[in-house]
N, CA and C atoms as an extended XYZ file, in Angstrom:
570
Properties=species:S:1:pos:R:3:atomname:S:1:resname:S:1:resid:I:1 pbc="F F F"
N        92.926       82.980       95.235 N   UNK     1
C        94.286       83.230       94.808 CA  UNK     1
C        94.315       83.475       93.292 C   UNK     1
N        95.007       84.189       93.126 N   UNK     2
C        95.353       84.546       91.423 CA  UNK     2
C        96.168       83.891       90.652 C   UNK     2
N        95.819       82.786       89.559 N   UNK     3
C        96.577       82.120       88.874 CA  UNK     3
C        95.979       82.423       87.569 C   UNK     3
N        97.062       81.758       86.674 N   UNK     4
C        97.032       81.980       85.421 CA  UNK     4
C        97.729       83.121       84.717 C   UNK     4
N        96.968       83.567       83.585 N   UNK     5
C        97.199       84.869       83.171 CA  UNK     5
C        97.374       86.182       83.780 C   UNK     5
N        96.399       86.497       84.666 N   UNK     6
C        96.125       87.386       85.730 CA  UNK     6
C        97.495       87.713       86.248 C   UNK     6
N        97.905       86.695       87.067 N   UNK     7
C        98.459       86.664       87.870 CA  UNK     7
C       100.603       86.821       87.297 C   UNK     7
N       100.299       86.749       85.887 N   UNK     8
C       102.107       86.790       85.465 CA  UNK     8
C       102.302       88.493       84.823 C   UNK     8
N       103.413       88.880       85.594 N   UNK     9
C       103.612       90.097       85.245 CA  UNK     9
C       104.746       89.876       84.038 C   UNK     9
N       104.595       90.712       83.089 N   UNK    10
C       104.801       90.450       81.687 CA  UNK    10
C       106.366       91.882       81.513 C   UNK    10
N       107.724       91.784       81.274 N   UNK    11
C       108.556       92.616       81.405 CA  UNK    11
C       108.697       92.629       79.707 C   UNK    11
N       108.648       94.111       79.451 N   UNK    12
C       109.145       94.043       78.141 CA  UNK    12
C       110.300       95.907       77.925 C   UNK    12
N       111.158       95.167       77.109 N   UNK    13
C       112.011       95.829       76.622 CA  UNK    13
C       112.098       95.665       75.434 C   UNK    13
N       113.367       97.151       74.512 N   UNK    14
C       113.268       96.467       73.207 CA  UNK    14
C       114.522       97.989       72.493 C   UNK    14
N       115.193       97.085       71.734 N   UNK    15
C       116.416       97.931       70.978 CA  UNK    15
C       115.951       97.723       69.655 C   UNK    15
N       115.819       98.824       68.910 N   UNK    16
C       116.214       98.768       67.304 CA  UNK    16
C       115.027       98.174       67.395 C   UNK    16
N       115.013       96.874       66.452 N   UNK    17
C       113.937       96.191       65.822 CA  UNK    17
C       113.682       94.877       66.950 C   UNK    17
N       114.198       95.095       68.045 N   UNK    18
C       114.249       94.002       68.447 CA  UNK    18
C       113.182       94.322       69.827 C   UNK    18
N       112.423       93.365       70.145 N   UNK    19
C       111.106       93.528       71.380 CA  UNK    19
C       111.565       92.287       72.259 C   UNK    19
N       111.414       92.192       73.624 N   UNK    20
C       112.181       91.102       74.649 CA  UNK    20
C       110.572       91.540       75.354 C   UNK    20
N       110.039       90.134       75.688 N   UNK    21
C       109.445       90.280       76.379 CA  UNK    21
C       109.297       88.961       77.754 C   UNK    21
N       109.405       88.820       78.841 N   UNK    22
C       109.619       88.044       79.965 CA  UNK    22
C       108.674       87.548       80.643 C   UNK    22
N       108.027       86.848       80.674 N   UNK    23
C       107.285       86.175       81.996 CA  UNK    23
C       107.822       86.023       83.506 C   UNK    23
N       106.746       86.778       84.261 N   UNK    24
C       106.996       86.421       85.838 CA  UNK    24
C       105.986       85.848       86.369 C   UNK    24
N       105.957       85.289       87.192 N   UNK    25
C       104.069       84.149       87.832 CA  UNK    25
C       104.636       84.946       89.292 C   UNK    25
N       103.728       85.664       89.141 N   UNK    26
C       103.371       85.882       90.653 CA  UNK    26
C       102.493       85.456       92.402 C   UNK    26
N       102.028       84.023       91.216 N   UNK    27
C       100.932       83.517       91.957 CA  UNK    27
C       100.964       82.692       93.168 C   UNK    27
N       100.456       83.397       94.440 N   UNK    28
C       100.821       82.518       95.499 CA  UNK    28
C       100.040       81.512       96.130 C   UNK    28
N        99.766       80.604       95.075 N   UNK    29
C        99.171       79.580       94.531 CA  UNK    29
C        99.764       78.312       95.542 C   UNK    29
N        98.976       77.761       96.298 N   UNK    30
C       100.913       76.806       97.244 CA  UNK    30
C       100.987       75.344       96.506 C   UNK    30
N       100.438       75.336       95.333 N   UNK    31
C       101.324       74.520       94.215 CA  UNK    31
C       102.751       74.708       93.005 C   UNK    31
N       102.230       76.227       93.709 N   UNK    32
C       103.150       76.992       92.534 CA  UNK    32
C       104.442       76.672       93.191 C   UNK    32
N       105.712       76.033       92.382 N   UNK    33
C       107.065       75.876       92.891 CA  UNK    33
C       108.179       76.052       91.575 C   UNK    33
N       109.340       75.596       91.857 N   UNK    34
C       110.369       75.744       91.104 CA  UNK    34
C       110.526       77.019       90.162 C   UNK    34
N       110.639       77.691       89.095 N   UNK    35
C       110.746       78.654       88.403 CA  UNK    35
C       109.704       79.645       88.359 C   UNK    35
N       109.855       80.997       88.618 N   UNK    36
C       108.697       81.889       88.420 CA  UNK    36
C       108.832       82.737       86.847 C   UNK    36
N       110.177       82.540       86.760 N   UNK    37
C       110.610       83.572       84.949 CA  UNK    37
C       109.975       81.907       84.089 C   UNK    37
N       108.470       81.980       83.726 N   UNK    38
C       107.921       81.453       82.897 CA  UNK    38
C       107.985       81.600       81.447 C   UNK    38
N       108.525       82.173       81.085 N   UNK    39
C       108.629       82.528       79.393 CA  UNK    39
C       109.308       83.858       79.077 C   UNK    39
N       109.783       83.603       77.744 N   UNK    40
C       110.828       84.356       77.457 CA  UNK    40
C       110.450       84.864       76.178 C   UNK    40
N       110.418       85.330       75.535 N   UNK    41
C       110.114       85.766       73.647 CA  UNK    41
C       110.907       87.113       73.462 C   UNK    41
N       111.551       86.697       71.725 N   UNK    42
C       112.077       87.616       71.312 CA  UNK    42
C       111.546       87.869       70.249 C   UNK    42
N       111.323       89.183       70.111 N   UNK    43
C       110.135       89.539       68.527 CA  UNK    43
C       110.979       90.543       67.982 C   UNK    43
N       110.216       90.176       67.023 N   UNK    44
C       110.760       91.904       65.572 CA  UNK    44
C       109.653       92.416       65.623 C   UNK    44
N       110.025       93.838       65.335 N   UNK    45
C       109.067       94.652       65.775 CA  UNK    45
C       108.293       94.778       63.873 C   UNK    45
N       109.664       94.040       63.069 N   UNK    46
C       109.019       94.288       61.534 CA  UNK    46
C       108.354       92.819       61.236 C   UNK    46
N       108.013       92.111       62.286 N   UNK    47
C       107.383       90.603       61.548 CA  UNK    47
C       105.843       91.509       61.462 C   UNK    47
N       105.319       90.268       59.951 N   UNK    48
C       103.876       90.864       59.672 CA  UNK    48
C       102.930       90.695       61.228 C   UNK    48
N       103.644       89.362       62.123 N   UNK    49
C       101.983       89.514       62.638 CA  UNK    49
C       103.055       89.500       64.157 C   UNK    49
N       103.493       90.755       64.252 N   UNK    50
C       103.969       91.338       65.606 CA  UNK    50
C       103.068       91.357       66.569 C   UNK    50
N       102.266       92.433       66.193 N   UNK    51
C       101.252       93.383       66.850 CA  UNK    51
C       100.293       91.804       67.756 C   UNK    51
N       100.061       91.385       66.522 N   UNK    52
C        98.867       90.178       67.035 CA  UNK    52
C        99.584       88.890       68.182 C   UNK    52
N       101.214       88.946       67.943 N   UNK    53
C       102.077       88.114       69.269 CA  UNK    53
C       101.917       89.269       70.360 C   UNK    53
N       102.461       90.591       70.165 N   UNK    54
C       102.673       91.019       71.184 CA  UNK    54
C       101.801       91.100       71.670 C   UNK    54
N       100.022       91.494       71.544 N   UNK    55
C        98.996       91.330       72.106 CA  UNK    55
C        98.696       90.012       72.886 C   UNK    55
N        98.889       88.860       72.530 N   UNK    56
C        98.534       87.732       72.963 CA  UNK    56
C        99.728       87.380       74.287 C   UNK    56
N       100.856       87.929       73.924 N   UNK    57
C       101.695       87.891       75.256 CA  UNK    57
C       101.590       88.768       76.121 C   UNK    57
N       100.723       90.163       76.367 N   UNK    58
C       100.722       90.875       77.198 CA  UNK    58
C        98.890       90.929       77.631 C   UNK    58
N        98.113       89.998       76.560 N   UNK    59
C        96.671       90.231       77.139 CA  UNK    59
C        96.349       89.873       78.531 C   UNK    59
N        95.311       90.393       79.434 N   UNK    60
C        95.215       90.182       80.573 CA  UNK    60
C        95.954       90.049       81.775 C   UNK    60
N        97.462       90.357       81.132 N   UNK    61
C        98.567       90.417       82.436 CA  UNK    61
C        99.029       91.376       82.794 C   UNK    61
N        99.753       91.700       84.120 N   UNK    62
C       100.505       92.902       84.345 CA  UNK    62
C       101.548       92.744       83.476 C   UNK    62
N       101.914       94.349       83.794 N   UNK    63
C       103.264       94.964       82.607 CA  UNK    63
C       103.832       95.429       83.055 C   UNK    63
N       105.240       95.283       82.917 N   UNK    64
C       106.011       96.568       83.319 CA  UNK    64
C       107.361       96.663       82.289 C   UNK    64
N       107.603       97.929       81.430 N   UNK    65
C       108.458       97.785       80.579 CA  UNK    65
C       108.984       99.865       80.738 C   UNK    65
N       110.396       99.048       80.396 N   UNK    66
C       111.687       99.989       80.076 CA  UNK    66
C       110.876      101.450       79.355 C   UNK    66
N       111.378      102.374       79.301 N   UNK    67
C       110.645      103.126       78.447 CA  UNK    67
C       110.519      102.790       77.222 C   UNK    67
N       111.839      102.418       76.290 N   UNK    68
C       111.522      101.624       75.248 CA  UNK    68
C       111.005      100.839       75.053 C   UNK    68
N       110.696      100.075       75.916 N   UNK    69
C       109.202       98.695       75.337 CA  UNK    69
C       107.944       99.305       75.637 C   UNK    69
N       107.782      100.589       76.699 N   UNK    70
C       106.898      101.322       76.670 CA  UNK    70
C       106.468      101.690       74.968 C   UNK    70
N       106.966      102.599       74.694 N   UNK    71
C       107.338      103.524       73.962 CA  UNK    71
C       106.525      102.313       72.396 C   UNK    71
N       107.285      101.233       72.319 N   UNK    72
C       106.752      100.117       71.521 CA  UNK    72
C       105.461       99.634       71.729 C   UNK    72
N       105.270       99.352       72.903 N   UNK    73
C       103.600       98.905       73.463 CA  UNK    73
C       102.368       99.716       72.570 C   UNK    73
N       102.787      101.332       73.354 N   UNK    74
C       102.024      102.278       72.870 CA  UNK    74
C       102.061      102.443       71.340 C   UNK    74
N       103.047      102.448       70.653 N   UNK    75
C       102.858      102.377       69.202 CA  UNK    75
C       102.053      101.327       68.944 C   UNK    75
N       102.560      100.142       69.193 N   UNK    76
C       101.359       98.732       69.019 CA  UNK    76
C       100.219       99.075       69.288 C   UNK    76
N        99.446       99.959       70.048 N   UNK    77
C        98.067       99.789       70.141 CA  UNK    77
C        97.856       98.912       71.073 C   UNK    77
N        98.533       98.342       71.774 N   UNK    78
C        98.174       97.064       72.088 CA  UNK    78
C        97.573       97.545       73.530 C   UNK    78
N        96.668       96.860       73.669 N   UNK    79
C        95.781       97.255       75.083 CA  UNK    79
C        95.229       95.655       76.055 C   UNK    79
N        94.573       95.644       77.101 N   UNK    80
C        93.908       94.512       77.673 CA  UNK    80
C        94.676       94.231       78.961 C   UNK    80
N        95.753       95.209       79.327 N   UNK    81
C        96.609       94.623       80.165 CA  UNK    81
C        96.852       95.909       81.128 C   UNK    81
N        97.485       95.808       82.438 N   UNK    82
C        97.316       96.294       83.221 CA  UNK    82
C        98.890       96.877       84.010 C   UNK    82
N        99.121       97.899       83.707 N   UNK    83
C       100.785       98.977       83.922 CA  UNK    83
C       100.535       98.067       85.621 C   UNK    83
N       102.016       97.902       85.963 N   UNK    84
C       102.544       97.983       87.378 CA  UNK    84
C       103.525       98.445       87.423 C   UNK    84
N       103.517       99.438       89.146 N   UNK    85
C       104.288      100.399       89.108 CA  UNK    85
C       105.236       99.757       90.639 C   UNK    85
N       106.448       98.985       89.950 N   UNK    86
C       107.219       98.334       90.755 CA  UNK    86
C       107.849       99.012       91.848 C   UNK    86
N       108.065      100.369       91.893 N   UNK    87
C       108.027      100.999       93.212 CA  UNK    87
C       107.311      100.936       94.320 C   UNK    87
N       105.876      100.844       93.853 N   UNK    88
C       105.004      101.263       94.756 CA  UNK    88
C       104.723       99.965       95.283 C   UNK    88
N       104.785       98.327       94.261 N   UNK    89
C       104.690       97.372       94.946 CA  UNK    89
C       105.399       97.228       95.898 C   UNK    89
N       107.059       97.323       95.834 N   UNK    90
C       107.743       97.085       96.715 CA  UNK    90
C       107.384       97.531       98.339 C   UNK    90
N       106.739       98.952       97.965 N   UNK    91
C       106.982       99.492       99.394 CA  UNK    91
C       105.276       98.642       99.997 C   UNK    91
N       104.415       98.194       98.689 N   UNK    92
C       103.283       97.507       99.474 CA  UNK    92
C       103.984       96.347      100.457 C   UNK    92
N       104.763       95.539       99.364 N   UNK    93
C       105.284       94.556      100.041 CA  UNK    93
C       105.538       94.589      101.479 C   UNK    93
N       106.844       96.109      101.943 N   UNK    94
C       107.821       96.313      103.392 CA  UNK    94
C       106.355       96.453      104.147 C   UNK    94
N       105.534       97.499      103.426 N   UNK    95
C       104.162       97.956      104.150 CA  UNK    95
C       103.554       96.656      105.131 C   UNK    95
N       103.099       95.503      104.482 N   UNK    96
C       102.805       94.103      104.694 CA  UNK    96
C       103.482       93.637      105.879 C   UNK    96
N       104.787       93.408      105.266 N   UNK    97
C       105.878       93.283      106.086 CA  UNK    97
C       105.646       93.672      107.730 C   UNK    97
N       106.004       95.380      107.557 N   UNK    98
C       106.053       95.974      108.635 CA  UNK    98
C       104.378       95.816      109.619 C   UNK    98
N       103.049       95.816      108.716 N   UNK    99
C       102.085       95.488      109.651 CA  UNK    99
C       102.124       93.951      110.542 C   UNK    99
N       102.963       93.137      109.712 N   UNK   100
C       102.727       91.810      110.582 CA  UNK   100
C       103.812       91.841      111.638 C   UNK   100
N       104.973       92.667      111.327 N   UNK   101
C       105.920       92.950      112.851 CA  UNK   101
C       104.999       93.863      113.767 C   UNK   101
N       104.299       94.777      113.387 N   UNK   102
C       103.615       94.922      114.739 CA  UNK   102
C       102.557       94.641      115.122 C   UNK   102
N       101.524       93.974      114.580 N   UNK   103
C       100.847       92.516      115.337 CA  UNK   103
C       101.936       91.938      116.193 C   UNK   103
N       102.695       91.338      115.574 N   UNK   104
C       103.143       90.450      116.433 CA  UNK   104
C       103.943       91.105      117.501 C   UNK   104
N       104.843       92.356      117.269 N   UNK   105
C       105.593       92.932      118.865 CA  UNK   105
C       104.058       93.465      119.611 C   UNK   105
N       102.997       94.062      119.176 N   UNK   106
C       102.024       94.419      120.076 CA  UNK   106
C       101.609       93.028      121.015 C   UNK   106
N       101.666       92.020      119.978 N   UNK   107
C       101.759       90.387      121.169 CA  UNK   107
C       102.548       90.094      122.081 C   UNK   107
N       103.686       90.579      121.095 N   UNK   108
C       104.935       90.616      122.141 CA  UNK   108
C       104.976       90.632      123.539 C   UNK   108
N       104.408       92.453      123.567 N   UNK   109
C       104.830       93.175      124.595 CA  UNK   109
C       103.721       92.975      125.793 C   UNK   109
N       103.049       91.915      124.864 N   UNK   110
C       101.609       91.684      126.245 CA  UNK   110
C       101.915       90.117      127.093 C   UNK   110
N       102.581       89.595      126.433 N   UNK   111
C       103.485       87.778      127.469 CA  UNK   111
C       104.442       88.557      128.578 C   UNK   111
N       104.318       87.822      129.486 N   UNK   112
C       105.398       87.785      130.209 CA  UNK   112
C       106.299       86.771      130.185 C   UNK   112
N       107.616       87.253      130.370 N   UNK   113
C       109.005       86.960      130.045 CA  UNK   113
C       108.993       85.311      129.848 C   UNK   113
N       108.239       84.389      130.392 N   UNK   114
C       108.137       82.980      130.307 CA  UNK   114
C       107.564       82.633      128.693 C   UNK   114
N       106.714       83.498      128.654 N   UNK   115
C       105.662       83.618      127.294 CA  UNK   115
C       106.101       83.547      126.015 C   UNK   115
N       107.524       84.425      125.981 N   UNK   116
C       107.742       85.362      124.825 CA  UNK   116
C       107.951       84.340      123.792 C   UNK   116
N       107.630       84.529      122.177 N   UNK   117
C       107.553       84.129      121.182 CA  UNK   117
C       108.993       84.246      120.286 C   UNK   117
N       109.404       83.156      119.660 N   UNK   118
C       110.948       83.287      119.255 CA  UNK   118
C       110.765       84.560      117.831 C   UNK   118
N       111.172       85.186      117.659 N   UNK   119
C       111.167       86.385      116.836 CA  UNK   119
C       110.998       86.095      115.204 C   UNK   119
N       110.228       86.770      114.941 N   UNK   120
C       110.489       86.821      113.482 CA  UNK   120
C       111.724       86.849      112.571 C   UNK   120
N       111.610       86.435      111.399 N   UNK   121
C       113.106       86.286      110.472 CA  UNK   121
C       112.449       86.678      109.564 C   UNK   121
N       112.680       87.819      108.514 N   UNK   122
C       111.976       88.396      107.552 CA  UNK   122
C       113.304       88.455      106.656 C   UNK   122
N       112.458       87.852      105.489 N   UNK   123
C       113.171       88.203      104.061 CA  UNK   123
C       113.891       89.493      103.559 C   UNK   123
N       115.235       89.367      103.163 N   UNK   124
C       115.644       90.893      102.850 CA  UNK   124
C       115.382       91.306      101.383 C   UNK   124
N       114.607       91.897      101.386 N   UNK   125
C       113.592       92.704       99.631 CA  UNK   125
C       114.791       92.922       99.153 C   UNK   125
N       114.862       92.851       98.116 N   UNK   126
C       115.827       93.833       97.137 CA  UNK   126
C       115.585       95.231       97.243 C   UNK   126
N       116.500       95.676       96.685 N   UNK   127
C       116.694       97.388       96.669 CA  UNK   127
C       115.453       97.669       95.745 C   UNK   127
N       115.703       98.618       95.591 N   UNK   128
C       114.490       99.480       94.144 CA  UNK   128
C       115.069       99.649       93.780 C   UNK   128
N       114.320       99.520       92.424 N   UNK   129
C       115.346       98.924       90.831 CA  UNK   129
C       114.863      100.738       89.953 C   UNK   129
N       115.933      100.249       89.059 N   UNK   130
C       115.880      101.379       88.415 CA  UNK   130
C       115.818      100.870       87.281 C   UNK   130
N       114.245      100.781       86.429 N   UNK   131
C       114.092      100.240       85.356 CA  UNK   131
C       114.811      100.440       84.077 C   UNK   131
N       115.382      101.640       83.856 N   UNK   132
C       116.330      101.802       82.562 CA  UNK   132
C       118.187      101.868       82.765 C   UNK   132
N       118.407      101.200       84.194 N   UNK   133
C       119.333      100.820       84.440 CA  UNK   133
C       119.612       99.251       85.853 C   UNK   133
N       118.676       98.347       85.317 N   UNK   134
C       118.678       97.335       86.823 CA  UNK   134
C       120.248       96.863       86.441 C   UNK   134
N       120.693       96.028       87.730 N   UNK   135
C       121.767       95.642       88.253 CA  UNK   135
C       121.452       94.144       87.483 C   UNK   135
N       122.817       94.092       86.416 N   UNK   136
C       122.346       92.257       86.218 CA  UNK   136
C       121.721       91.304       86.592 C   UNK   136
N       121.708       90.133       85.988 N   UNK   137
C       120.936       89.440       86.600 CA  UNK   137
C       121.803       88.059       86.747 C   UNK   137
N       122.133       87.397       88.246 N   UNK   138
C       123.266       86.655       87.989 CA  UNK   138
C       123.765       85.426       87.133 C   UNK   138
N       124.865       86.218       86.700 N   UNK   139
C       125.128       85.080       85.485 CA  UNK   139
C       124.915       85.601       84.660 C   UNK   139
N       124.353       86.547       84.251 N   UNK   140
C       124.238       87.061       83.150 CA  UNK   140
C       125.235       88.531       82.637 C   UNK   140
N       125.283       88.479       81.419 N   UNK   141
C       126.254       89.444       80.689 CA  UNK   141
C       125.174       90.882       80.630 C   UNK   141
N       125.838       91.784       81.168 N   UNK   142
C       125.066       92.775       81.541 CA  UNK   142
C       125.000       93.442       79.853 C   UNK   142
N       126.014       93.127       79.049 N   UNK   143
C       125.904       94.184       78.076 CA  UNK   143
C       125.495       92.937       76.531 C   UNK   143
N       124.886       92.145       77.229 N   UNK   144
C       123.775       91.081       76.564 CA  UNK   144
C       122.546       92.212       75.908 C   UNK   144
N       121.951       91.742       74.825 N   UNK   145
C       120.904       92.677       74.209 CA  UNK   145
C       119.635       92.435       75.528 C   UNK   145
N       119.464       91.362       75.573 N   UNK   146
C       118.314       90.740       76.548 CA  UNK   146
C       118.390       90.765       77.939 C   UNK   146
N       119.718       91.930       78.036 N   UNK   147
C       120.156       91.884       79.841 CA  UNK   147
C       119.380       92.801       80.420 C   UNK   147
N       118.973       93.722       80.206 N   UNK   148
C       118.285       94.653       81.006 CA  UNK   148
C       116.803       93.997       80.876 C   UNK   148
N       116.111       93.143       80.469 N   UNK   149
C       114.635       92.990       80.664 CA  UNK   149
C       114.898       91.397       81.198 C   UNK   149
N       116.165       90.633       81.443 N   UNK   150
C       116.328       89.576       82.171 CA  UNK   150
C       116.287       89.856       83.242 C   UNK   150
N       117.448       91.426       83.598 N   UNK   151
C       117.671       91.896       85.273 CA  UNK   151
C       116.356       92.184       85.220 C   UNK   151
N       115.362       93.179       84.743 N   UNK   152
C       113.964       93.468       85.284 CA  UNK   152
C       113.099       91.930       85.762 C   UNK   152
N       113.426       90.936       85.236 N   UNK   153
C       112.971       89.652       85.262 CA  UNK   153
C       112.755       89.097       87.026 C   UNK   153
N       114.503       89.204       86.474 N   UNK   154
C       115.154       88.574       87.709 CA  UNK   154
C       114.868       89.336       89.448 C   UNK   154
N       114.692       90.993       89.210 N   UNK   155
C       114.245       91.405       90.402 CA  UNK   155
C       113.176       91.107       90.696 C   UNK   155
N       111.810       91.218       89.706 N   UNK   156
C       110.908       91.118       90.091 CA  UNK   156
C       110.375       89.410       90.828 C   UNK   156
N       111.323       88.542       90.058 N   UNK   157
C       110.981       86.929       91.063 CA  UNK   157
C       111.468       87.390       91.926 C   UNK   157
N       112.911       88.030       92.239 N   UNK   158
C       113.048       88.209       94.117 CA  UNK   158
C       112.303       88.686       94.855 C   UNK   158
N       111.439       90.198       94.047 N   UNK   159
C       110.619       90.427       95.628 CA  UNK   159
C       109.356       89.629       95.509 C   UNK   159
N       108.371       88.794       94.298 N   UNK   160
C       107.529       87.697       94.476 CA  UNK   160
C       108.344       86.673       95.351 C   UNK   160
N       109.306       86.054       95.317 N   UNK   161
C       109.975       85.329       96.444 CA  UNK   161
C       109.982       85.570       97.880 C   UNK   161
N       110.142       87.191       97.906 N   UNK   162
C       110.430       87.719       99.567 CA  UNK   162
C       109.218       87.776       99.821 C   UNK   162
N       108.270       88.346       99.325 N   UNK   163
C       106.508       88.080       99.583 CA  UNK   163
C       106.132       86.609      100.178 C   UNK   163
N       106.461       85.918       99.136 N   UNK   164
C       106.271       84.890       99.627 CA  UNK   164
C       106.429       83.970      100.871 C   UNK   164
N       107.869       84.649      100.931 N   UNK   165
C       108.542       84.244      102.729 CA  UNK   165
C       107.882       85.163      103.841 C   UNK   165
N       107.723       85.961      103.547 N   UNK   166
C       106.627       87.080      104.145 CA  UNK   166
C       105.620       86.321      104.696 C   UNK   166
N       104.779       85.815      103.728 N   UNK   167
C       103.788       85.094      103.641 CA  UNK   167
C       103.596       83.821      104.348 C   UNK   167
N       105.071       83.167      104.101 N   UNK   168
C       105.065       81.895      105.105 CA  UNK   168
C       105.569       82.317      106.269 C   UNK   168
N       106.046       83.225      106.719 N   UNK   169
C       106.569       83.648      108.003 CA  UNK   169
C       105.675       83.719      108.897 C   UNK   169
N       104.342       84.965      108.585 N   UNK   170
C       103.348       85.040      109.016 CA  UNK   170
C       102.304       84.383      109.140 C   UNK   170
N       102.212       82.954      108.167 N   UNK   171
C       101.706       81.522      108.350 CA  UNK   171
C       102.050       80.847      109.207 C   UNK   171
N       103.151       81.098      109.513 N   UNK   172
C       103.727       80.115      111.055 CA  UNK   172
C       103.087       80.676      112.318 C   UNK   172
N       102.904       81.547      112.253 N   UNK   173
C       102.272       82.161      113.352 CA  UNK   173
C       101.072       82.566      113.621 C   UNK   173
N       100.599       81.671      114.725 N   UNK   174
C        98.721       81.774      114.741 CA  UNK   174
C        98.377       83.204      115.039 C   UNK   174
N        99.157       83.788      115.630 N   UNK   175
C        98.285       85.076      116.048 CA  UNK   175
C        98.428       86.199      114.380 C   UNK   175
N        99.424       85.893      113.636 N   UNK   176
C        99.095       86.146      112.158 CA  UNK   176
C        98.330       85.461      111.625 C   UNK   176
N        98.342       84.678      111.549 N   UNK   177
C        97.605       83.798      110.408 CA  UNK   177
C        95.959       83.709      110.760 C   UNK   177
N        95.431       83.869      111.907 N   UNK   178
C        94.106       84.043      112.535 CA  UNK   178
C        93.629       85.288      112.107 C   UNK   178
N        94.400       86.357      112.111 N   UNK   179
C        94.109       87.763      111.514 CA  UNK   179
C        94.262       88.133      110.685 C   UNK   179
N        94.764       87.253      109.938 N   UNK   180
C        94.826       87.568      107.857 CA  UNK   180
C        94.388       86.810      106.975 C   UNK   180
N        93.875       86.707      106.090 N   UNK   181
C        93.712       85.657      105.147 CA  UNK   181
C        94.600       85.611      104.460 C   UNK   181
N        95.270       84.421      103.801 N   UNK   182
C        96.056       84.388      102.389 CA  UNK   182
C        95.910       85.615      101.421 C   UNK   182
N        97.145       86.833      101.002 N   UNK   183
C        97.054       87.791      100.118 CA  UNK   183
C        97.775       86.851       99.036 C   UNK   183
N        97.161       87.643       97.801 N   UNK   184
C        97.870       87.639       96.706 CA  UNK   184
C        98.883       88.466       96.689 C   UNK   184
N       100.176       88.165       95.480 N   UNK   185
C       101.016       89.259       95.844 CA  UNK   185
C       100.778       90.679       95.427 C   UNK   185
N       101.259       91.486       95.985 N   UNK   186
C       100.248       92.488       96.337 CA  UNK   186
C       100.937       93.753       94.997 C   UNK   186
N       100.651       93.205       93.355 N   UNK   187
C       100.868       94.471       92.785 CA  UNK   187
C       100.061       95.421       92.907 C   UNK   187
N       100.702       96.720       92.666 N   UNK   188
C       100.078       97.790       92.287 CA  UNK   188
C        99.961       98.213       91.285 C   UNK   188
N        98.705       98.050       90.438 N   UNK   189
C        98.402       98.700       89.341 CA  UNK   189
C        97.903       99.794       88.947 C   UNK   189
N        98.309      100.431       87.773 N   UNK   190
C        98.207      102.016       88.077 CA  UNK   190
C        97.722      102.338       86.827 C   UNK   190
């Protein structure tokens, strides 16, 4: 399983002089509980030793940032870390999803009627986000400086959350759980 560094996808945005960068733990670690938005930092992009924070908060982790924190990254130089392309996770995620519904209806459809297995309950994913416009994040003031890389925050723990239920769904069930090993959550890095 992937813990630590590895394993926290790192959201950054950034207005004017100002850099937001977010912690997510993606790790499906089964100690891992309570909060996945692990850290929060707000930088100037004019402090002398920027470059050397923003490196140390994005080394060895996934990334995923606004075009403007893009746009900042790449000026920084800053390298060691690994782009995720939150579209493509998502649909890994349904992908996942959808292979363990048909394991299990191909089981299904082989019991007879005495047999049958009480049905799956699958997590509902969030929509796909639209990184230079996500949908708040609740409770939060959308026209907050730090709102658009909180909402990027905040989607990305929901679908590590729905994975996760994914994950325990298909743990409940031997004829899943015999045919899979424990995944990590399944970014895509690009």
């Amino acid at each position: 399983m992937l813990r630590g560094r590895v394993a926290v996808i790192a959201v950054v945005d950034a207005r004017g002089d100002t850099v937001w960068v977010w912690w997510v733990n993606t790790s499906m670690d089964s100690d891992m509980s309570g909060a996945r938005k692990t850290g929060a930092w707000e930088l100037s992009r004019s402090a002398e030793n920027f470059v050397e924070i923003l490196d140390a908060l994005l080394f060895d982790r996934m990334v995923v940032a606004t075009e403007a924190g893009r746009a900042v990254v790449d000026a920084a130089g800053v390298t060691g870390f690994r782009w995720v392309d939150l579209d493509a996770t998502r649909q890994e995620v349904e992908q996942i999803r959808d292979e363990y519904q048909q394991v299990f209806d191909a089981e299904q459809q082989s019991r007879t009627k005495s047999q049958k297995m009480r049905e799956l309950d699958w997590p509902v994913l969030p929509a796909p986000l639209d990184l230079e416009s996500p949908p708040p994040a609740a409770g939060q003031n959308p026209e907050a400086d730090v709102g658009r890389c909180l909402a990027i925050a905040a989607w990305v723990d929901q679908l590590v959350r729905a994975f996760e239920d994914v994950e325990s769904a298909a743990d409940n069930r031997s004829i899943l759980r015999d045919l899979y090993p424990a995944r990590d959550f399944p970014a895509v890095v690009i």
